[in-house]
C-alpha positions in Angstrom: 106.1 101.6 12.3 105.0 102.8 15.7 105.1 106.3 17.0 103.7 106.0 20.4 106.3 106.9 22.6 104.8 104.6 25.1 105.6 101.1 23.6 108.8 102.9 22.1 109.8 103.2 26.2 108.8 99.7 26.9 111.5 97.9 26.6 113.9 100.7 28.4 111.1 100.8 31.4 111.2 96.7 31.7 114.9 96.6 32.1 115.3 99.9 34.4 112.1 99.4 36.6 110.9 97.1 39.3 108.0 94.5 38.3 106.8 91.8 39.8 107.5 88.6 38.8 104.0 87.3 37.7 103.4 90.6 35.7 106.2 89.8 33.8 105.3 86.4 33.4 102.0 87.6 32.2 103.8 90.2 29.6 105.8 87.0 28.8 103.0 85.2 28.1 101.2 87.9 25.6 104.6 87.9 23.8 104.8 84.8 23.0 101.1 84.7 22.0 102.1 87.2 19.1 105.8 86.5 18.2 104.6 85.1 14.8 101.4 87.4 14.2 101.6 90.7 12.0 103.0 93.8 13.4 99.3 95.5 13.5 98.4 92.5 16.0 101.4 92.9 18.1 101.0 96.6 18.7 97.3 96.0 19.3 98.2 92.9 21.9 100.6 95.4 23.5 98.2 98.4 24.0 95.5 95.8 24.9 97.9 94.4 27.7 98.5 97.8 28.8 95.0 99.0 29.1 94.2 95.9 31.5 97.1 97.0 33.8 97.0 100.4 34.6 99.1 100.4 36.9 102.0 99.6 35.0 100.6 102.0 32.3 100.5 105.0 34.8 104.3 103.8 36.1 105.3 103.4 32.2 103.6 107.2 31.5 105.7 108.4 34.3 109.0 107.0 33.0 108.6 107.6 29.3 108.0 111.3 30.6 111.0 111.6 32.8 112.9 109.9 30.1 111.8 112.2 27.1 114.3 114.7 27.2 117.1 112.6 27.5 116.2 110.4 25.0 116.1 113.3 22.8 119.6 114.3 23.3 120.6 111.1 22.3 122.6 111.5 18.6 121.1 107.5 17.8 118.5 106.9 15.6 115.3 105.5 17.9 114.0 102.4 16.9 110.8 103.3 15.5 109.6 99.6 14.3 106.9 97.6 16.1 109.1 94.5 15.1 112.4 96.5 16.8 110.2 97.7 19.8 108.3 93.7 20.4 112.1 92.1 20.0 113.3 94.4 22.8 110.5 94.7 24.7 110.7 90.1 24.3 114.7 90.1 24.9 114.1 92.6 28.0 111.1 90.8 29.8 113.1 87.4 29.2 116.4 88.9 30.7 114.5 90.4 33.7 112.4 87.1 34.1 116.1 85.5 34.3 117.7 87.9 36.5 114.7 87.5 38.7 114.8 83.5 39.2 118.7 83.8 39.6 117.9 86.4 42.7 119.9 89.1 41.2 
């Protein structure tokens, strides 16, 4: 189980927020690398990922801070698992990825 609010807003930030294209293939990429690996791994991939783009890390802190307090309002249980948060953070980057190519 995760607690760190910033991979628990991953998946929300990857759907809502602009990213380029060969970011998300990168994130893709990382994802795939660990889709079969432990949970400790994947968390560790994730954070690893994040600490070599900062950039995306400061936008993600920014959006999992404006997004706290509503989040917290919500009456829904979060998903608190690594597994939950790296299947949403996979289905989001995939749908984004798609969207993308399809010029939407």
């Amino acid at each position: 189980m995760t607690t760190d609010s910033l991979l628990l807003a991953f998946p929300n930030f990857v759907e809502s927020e602009p990213i380029e294209i060969d970011i998300l293939r990168e994130l893709d990429r990382a994802l795939e690398s660990v889709s079969s690996e432990p949970w400790q791994n994947t968390e560790e991939t994730l954070n690893e990922w994040l600490r070599n783009h900062e950039d995306i890390t400061d936008q993600l802190r920014e959006f999992e801070e404006s997004t706290r307090e509503i989040t917290k309002v919500k009456a829904q249980q979060p998903k608190t698992g690594v597994a939950n948060v790296f299947e949403e953070l996979s289905e989001a980057v995939k749908q984004k990825l798609k969207d993308i190519e399809n010029g939407k």
